[in-house]
N, CA, C and O atoms as a MOPAC input file, in Angstrom:
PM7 MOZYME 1SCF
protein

 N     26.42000 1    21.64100 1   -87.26200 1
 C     27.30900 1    20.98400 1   -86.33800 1
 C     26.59800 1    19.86100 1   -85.58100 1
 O     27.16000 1    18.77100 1   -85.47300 1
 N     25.20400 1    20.10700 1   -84.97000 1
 C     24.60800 1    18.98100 1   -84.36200 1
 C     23.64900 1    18.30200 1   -85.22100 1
 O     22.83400 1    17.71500 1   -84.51000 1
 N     23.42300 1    18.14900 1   -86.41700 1
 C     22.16200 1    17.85300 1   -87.31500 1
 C     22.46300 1    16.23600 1   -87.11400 1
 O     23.44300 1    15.62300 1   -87.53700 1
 N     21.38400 1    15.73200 1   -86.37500 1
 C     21.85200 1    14.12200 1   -86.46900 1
 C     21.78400 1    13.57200 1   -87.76000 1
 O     21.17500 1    13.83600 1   -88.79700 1
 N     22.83900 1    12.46900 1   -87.26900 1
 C     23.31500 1    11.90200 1   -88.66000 1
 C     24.82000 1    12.03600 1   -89.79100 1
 O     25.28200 1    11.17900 1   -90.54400 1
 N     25.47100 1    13.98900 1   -89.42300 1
 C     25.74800 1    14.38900 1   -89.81400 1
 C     27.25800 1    14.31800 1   -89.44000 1
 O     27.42700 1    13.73200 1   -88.37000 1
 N     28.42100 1    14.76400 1   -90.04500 1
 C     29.70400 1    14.18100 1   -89.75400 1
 C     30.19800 1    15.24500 1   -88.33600 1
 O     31.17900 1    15.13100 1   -87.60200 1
 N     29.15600 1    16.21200 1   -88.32600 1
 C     29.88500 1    17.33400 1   -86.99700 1
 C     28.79100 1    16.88300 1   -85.63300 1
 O     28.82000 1    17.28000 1   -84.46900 1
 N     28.01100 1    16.07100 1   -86.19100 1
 C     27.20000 1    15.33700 1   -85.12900 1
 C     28.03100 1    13.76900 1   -84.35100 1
 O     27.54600 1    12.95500 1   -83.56500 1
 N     29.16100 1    13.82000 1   -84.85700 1
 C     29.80500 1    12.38200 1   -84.44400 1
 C     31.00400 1    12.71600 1   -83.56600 1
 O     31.57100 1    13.80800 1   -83.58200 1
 N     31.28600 1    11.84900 1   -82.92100 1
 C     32.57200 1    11.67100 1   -81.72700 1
 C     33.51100 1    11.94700 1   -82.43100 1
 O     33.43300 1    11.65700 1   -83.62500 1
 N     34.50700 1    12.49000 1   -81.99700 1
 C     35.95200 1    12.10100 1   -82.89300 1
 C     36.21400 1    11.35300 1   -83.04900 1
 O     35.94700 1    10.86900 1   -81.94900 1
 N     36.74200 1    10.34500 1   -83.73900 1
 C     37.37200 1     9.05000 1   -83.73500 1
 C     38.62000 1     8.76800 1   -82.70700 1
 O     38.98200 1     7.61300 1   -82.48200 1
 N     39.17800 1     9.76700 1   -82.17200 1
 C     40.15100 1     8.91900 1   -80.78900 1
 C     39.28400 1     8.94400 1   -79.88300 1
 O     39.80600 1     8.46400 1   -78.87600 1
 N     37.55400 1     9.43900 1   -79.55600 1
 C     37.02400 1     8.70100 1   -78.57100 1
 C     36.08900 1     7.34200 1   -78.76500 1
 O     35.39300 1     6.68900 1   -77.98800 1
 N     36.36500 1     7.24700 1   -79.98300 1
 C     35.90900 1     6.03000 1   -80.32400 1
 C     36.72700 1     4.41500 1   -80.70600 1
 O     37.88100 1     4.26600 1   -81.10700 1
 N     35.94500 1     3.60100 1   -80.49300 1
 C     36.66200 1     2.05700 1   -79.97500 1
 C     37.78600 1     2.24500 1   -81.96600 1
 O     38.98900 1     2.23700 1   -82.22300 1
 N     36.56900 1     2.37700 1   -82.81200 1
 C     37.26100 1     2.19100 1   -84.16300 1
 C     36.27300 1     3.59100 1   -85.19000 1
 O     35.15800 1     4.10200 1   -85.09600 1
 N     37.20600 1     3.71200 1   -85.91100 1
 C     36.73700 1     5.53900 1   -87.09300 1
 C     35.54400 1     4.83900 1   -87.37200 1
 O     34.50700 1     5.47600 1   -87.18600 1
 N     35.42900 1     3.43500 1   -87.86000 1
 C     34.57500 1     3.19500 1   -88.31300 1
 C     32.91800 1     3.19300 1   -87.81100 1
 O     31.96800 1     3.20300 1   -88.59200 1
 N     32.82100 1     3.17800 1   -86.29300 1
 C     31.64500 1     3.32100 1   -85.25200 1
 C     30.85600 1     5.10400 1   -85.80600 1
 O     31.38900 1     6.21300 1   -85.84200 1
 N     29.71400 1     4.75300 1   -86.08700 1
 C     28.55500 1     6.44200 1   -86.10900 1
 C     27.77000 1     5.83900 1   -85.12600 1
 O     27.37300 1     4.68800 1   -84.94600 1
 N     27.61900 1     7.12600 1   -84.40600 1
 C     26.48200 1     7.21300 1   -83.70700 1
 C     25.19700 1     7.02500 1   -84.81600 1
 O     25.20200 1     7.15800 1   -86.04000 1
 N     23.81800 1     6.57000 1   -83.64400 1
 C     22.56300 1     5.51900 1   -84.43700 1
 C     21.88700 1     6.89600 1   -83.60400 1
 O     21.67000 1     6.90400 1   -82.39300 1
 N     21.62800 1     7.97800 1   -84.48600 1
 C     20.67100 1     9.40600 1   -83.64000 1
 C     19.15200 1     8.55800 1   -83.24600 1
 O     18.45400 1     8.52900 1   -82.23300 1
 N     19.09000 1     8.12300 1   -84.15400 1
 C     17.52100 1     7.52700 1   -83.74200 1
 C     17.16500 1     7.10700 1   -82.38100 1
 O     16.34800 1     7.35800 1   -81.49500 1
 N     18.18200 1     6.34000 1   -82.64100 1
 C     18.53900 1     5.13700 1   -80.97000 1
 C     18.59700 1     6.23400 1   -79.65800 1
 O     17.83100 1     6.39000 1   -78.70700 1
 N     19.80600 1     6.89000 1   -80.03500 1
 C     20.37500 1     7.93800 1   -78.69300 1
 C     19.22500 1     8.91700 1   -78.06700 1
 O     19.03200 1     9.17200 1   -76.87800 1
 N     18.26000 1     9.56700 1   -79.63500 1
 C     17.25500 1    10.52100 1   -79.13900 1
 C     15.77100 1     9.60000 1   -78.57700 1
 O     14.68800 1    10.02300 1   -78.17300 1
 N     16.20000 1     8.43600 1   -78.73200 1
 C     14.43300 1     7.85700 1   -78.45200 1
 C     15.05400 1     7.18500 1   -76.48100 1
 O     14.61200 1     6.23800 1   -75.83000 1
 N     15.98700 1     8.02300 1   -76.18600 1
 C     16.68800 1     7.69800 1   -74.82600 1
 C     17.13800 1     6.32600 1   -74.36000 1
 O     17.06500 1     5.92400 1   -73.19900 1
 N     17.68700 1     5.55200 1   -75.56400 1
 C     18.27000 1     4.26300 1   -75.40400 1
 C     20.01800 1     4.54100 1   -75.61800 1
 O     20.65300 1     5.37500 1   -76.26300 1
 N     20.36100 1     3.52700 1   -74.83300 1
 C     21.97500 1     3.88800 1   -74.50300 1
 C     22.57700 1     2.88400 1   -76.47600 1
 O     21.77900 1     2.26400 1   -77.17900 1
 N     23.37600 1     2.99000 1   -76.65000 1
 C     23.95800 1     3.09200 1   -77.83100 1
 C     25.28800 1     1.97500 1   -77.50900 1
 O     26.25000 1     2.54000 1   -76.98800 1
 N     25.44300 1     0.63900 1   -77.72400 1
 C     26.69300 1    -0.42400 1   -77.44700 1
 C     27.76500 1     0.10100 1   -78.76200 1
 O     27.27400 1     0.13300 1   -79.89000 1
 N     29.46400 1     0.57100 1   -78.54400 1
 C     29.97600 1     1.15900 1   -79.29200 1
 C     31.33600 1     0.37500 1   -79.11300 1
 O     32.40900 1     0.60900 1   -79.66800 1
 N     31.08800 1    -0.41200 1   -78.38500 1
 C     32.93800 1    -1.42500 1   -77.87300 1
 C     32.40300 1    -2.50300 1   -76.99800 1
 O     31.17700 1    -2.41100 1   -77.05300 1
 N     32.75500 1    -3.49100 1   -76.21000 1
 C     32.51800 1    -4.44300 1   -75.61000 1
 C     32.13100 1    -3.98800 1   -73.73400 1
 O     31.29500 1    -4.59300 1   -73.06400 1
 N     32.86700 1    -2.97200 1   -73.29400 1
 C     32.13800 1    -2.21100 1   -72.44800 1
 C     31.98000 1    -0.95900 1   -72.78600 1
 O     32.37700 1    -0.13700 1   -71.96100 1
 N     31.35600 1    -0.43400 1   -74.09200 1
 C     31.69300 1     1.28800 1   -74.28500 1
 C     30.19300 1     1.41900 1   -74.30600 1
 O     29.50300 1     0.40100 1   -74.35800 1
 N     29.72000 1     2.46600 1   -74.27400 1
 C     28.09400 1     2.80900 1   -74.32000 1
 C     28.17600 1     4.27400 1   -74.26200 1
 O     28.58600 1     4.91700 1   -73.29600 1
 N     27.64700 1     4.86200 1   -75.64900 1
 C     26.88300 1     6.27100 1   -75.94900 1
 C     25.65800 1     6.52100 1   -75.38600 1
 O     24.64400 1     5.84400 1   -75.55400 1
 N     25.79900 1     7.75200 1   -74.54800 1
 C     24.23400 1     8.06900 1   -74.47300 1
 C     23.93300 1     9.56700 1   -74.38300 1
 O     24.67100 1    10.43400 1   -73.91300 1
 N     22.58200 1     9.73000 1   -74.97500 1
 C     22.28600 1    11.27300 1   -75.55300 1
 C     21.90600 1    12.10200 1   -74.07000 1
 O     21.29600 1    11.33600 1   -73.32400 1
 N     22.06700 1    13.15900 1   -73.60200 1
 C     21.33900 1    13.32400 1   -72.59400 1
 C     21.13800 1    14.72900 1   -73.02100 1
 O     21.95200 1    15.28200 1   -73.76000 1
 N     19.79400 1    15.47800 1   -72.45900 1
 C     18.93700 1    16.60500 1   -72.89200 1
 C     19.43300 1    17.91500 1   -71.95000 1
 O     19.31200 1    19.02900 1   -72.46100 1
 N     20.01800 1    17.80500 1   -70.51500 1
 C     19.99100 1    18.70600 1   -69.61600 1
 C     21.30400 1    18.65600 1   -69.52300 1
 O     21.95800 1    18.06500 1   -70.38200 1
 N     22.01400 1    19.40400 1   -68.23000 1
 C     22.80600 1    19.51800 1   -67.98300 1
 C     23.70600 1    18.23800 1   -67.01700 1
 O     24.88800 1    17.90500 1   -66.93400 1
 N     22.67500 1    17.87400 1   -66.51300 1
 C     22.97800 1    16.17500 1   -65.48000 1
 C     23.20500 1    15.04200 1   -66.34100 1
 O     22.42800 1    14.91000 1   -67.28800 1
 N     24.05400 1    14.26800 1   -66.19800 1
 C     23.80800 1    12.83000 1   -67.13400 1
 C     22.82300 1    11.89800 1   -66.60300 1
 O     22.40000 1    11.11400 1   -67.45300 1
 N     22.25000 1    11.74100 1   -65.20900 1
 C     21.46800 1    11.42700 1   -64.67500 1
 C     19.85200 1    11.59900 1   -64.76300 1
 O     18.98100 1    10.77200 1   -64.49500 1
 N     19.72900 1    12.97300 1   -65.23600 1
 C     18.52400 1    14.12100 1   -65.36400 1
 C     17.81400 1    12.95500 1   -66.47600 1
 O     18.18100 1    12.89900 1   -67.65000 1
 N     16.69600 1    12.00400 1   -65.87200 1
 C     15.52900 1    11.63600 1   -66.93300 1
 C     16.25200 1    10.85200 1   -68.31000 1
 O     16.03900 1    11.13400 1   -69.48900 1
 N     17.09100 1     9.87700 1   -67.81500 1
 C     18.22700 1     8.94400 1   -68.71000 1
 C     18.52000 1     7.68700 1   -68.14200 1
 O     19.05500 1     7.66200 1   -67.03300 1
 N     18.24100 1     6.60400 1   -68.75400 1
 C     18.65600 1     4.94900 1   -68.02300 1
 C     19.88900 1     5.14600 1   -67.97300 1
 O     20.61700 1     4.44500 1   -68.67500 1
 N     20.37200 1     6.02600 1   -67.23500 1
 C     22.13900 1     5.55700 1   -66.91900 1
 C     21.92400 1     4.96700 1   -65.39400 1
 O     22.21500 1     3.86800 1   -64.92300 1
 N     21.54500 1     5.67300 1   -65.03700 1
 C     21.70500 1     4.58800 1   -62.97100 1
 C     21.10600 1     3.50000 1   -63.48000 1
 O     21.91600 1     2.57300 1   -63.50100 1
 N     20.24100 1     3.24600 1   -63.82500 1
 C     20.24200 1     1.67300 1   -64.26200 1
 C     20.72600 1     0.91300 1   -65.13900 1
 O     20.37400 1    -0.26400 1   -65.20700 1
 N     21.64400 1     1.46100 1   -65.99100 1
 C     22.34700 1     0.90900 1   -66.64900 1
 C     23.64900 1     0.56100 1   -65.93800 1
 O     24.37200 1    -0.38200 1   -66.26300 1
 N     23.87300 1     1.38600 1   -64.96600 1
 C     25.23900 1     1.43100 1   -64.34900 1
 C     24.92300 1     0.50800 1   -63.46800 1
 O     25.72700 1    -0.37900 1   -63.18300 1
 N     23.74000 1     0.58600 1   -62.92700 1
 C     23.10400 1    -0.64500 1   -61.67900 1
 C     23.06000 1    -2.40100 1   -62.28000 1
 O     23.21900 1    -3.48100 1   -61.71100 1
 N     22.82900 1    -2.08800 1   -63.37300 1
 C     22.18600 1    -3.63800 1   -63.87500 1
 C     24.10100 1    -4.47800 1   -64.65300 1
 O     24.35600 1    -5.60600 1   -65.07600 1
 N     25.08800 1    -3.06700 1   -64.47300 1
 C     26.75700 1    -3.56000 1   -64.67300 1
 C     27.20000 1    -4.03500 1   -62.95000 1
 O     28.10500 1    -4.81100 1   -62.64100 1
 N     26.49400 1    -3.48800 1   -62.24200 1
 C     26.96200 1    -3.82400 1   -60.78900 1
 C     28.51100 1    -2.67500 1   -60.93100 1
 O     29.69900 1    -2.96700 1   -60.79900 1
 N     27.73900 1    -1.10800 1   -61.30000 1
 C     28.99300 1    -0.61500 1   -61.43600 1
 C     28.76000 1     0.69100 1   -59.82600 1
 O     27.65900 1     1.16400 1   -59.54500 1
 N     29.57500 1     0.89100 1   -59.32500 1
 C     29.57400 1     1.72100 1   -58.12000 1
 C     30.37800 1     3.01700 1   -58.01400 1
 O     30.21400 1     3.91900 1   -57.19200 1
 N     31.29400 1     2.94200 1   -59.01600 1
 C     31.53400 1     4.48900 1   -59.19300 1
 C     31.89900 1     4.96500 1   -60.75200 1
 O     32.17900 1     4.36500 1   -61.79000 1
 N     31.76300 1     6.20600 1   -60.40700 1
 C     31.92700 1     7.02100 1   -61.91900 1
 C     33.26400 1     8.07400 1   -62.31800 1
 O     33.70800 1     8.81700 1   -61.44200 1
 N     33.68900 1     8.06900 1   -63.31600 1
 C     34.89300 1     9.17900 1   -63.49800 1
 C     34.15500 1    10.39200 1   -64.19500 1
 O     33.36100 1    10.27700 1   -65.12900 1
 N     34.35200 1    10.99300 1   -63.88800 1
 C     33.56200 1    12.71200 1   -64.85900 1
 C     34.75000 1    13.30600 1   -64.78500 1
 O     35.60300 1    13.48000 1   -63.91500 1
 N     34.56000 1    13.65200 1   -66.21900 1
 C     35.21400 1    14.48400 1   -67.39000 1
 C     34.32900 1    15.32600 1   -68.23100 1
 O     33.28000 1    14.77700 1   -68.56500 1
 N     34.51000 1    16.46900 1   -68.62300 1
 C     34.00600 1    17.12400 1   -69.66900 1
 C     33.72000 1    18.55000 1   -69.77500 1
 O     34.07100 1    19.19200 1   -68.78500 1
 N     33.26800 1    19.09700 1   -70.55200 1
 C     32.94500 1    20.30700 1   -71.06200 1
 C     32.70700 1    21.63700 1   -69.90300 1
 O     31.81800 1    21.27600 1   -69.13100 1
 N     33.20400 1    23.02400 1   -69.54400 1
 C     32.21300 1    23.49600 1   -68.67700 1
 C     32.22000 1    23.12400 1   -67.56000 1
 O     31.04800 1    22.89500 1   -67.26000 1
 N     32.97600 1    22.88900 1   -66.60100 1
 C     32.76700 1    22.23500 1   -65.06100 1
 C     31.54000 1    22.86000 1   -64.35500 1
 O     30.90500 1    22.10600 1   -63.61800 1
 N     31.04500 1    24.39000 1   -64.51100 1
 C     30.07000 1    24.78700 1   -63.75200 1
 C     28.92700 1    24.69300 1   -64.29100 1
 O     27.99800 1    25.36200 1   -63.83900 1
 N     28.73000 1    23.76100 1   -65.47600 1
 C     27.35900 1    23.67600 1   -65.90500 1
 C     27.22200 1    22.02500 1   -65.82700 1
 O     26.85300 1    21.57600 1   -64.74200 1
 N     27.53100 1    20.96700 1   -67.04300 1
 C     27.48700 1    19.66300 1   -66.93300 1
 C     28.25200 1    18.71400 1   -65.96400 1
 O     27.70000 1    17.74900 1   -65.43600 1
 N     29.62200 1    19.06200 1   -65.75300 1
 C     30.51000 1    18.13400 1   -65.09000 1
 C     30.03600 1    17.85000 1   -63.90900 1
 O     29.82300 1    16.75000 1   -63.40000 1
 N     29.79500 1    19.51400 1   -63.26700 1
 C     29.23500 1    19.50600 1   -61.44700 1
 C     27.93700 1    19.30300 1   -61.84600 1
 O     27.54200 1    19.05900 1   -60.70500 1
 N     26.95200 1    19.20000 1   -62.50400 1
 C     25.56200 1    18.63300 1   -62.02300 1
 C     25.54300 1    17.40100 1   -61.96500 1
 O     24.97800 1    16.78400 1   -61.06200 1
 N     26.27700 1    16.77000 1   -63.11000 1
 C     26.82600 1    15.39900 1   -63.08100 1
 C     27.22900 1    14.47200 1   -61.54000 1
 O     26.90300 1    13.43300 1   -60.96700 1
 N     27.87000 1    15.29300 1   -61.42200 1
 C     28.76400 1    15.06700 1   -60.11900 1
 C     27.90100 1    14.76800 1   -59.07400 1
 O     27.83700 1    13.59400 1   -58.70800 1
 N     26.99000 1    15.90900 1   -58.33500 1
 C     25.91800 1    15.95100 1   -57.51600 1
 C     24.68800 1    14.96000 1   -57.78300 1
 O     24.04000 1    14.39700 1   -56.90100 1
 N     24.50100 1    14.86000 1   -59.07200 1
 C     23.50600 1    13.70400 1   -59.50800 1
 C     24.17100 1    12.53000 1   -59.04600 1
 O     23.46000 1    11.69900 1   -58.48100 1
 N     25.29900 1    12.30700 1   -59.16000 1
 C     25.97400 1    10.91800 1   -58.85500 1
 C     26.08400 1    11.32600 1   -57.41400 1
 O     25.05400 1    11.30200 1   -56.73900 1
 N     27.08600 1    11.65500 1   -56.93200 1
 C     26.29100 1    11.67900 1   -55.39200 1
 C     24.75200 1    11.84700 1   -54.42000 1
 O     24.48400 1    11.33800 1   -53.33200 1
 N     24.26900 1    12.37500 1   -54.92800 1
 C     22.32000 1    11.67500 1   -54.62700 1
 C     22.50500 1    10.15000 1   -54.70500 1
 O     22.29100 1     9.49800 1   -53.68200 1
 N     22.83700 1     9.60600 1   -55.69400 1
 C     22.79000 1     7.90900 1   -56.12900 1
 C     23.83200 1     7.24900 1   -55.18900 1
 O     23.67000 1     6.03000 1   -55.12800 1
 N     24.81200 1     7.70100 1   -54.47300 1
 C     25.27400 1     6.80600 1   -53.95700 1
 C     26.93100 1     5.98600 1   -54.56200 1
 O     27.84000 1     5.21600 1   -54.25000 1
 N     26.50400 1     6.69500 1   -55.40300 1
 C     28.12500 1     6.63600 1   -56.74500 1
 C     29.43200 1     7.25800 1   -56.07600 1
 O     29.51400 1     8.45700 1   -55.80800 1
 N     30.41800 1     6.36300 1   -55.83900 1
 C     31.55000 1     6.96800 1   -55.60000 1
 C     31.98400 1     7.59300 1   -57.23700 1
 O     31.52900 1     7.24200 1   -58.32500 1
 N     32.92300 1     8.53100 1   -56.95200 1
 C     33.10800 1     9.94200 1   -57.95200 1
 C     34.11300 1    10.36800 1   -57.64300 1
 O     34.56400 1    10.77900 1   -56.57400 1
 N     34.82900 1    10.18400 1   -59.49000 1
 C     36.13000 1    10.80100 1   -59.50700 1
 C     36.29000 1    11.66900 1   -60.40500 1
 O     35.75400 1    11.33500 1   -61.46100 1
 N     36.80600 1    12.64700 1   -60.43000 1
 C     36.90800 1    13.75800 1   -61.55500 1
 C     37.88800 1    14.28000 1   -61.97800 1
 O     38.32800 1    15.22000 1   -61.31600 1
 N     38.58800 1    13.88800 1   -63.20300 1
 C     39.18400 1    13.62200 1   -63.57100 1
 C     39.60100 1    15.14800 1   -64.22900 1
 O     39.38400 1    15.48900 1   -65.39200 1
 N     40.30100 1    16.02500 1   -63.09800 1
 C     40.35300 1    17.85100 1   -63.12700 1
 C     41.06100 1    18.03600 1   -64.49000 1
 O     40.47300 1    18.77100 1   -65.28300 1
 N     42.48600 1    17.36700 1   -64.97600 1
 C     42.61100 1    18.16700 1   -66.44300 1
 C     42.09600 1    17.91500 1   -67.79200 1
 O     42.33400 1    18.42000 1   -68.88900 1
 N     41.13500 1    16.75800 1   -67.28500 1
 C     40.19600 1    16.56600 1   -68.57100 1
 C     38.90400 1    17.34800 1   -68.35100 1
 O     38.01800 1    17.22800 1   -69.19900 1
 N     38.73900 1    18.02800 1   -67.43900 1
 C     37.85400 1    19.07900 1   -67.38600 1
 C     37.86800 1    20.40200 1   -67.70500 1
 O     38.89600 1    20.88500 1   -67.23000 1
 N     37.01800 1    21.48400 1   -68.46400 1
 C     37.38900 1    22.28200 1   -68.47900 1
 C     36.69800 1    23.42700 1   -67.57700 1
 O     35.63000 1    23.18000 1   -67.01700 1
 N     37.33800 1    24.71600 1   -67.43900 1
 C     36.51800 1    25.62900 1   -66.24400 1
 C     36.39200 1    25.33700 1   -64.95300 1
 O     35.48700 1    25.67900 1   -64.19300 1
 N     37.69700 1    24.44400 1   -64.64900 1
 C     37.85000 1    24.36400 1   -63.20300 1
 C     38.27800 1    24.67700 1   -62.37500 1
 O     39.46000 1    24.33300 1   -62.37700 1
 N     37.82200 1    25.58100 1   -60.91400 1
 C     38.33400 1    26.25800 1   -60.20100 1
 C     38.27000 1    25.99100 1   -58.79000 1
 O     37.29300 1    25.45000 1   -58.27200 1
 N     39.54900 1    26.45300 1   -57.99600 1
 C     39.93000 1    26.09100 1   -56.94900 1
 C     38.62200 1    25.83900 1   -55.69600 1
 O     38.53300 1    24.84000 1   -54.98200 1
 N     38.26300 1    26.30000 1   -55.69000 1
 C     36.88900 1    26.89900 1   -54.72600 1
 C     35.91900 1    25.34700 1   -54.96300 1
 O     35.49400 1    24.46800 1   -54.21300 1
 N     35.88300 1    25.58700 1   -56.23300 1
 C     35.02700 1    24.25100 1   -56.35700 1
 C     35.40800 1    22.92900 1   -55.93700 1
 O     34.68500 1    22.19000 1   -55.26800 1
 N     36.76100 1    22.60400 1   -56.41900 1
 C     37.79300 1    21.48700 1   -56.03900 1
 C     37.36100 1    21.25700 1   -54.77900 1
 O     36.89900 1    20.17900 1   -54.40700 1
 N     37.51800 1    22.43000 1   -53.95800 1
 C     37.31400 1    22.36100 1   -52.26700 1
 C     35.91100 1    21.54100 1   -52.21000 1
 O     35.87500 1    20.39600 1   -51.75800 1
 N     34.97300 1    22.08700 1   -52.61000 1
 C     34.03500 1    21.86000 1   -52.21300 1
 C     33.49700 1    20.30500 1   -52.90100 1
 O     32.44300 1    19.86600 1   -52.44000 1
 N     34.10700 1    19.60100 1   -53.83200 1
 C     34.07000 1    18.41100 1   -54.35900 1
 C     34.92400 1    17.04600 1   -53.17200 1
 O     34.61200 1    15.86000 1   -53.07400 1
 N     35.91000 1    17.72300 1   -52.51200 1
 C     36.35000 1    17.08300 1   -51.67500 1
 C     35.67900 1    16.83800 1   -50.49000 1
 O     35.62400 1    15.80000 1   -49.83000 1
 N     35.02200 1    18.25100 1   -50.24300 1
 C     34.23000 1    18.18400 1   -49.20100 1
 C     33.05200 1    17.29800 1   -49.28500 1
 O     32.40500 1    16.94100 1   -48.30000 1
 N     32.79500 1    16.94900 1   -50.54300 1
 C     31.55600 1    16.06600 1   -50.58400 1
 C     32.21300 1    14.40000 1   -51.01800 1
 O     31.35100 1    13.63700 1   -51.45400 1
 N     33.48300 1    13.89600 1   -50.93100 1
 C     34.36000 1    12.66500 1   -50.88600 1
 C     34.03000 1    12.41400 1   -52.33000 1
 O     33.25300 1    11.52100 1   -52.66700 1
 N     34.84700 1    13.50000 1   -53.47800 1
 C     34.63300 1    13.20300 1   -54.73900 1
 C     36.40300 1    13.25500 1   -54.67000 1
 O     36.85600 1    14.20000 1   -54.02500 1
 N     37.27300 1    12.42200 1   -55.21300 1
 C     38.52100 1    11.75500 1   -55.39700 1
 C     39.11700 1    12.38100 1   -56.41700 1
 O     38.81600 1    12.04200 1   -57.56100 1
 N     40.11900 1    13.46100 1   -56.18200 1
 C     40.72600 1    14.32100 1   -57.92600 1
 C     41.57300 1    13.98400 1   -58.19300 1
 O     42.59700 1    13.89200 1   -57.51500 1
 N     41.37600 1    13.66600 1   -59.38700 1
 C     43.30600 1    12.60100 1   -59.98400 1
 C     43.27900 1    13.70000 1   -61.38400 1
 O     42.33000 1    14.29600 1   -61.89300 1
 N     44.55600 1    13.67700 1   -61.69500 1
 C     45.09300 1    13.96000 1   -63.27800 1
 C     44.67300 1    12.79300 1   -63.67600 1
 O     44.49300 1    11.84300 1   -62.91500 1
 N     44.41400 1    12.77300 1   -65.38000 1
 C     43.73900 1    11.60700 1   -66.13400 1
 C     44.83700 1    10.55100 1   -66.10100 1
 O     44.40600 1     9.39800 1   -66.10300 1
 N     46.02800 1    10.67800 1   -66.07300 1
 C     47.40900 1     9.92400 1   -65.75600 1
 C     47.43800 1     9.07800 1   -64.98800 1
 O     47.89000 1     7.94000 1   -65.10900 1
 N     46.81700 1     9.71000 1   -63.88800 1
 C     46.66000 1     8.66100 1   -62.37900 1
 C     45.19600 1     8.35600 1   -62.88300 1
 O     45.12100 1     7.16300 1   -63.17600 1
 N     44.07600 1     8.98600 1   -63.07300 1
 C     42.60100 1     8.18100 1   -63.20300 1
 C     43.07100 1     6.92800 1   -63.87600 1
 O     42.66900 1     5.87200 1   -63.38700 1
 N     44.18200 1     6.85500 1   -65.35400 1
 C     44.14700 1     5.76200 1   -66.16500 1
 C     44.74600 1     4.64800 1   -65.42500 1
 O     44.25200 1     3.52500 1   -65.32600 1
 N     45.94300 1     5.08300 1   -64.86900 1
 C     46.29000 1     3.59500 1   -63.64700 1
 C     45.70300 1     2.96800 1   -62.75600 1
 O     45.82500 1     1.76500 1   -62.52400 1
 N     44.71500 1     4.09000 1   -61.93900 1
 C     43.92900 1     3.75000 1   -61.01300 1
 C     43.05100 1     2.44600 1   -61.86300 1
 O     43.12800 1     1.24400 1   -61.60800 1
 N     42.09400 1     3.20500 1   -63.08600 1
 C     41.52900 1     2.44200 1   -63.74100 1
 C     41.82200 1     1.06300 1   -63.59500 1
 O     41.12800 1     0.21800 1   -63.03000 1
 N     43.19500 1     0.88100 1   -64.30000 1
 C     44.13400 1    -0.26900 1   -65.10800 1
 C     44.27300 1    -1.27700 1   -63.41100 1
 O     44.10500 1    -2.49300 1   -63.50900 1
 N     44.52500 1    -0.77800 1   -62.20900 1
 C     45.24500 1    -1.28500 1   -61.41400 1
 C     43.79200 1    -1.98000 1   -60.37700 1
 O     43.91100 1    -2.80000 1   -59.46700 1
 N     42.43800 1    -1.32200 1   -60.89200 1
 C     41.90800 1    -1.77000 1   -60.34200 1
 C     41.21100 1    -2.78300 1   -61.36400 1
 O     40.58800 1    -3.55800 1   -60.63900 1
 N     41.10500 1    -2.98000 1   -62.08000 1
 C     40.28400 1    -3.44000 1   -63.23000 1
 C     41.15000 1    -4.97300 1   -63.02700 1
 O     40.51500 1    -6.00200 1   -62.79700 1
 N     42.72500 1    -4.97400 1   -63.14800 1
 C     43.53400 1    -5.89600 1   -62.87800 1
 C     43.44300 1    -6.75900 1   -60.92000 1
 O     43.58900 1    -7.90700 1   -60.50000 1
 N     43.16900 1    -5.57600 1   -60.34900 1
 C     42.87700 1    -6.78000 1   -59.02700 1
 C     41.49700 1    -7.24600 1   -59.16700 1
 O     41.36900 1    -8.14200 1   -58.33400 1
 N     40.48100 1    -7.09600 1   -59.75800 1
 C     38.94900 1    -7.46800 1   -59.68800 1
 C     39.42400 1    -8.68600 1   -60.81900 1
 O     38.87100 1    -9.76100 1   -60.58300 1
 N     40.14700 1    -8.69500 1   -61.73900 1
 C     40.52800 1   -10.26600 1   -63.16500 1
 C     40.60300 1   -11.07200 1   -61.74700 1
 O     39.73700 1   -11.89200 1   -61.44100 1
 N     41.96800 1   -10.69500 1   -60.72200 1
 C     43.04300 1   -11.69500 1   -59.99900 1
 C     41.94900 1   -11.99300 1   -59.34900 1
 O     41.60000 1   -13.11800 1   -59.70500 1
 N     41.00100 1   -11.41200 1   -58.32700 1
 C     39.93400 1   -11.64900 1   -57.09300 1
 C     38.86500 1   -12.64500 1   -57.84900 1
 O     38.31000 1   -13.48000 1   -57.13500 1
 N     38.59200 1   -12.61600 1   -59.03300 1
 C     37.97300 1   -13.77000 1   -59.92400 1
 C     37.85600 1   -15.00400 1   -59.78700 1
 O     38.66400 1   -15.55100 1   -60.53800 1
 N     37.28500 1   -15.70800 1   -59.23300 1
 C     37.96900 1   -17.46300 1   -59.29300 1
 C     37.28500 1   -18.20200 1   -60.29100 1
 O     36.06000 1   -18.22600 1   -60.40900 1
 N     38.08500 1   -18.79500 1   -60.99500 1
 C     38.02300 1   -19.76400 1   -61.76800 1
 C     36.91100 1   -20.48400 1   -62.14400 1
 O     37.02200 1   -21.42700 1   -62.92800 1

């Protein structure tokens, strides 16, 4: 299933820009981020943090990017270390609860309590769309 290179080692193709994109294992395991769409970027990470010993804050730093959406696997192992790693940094943080899995009330609380923003992926995608569209308009010419 994980043998790099291998077809159970690859994204699905609806998270990818086109079927045609493989992950480059070489690239991902030697801890270089992976260009997969015009802003898309793969990256391998070893621990449970996406942050944990990985050029993502500086990758996210050198986009002039300031916050993050988390989604994924496990909320009490990757999503929330994720989460807390991005808050250390200074990252506003949104988490995007039904694209998560293993998420529970208690925690929610305590994600709010630390000014992490919970949308259904419905609202994350407008939010996205609505902000992405006032930063084109705020653009000048």
């Amino acid at each position: 299933m994980a043998i790099p290179e291998s077809d159970g080692a690859e994204l699905m193709d609806e998270l990818k820009p086109s079927p045609a994109v493989r992950l480059n294992s070489n690239l991902l395991l030697s801890g270089n981020l992976q260009q997969i769409g015009p802003k898309e970027w793969i990256m391998y990470k070893s621990r449970w943090g996406a942050f944990y010993k990985t050029v993502l804050e500086k990758h996210l730093h050198s986009l002039d990017v300031n916050t993050v959406v988390i989604c994924g696997c496990n909320f009490p192992n990757c999503p929330r270390t994720t989460i807390y790693e991005a808050s250390e940094r200074d990252f506003k943080i949104v988490l995007a609860k039904d694209a998560t899995s293993i998420v529970y009330d208690i925690a929610l609380q305590e994600l709010k309590n630390i000014g992490v923003s919970l949308m259904e992926t419905d609202e994350c995608i407008t939010w996205l769309r609505d902000s992405y569209a006032k930063i084109i308009e705020d653009k000048p010419l």
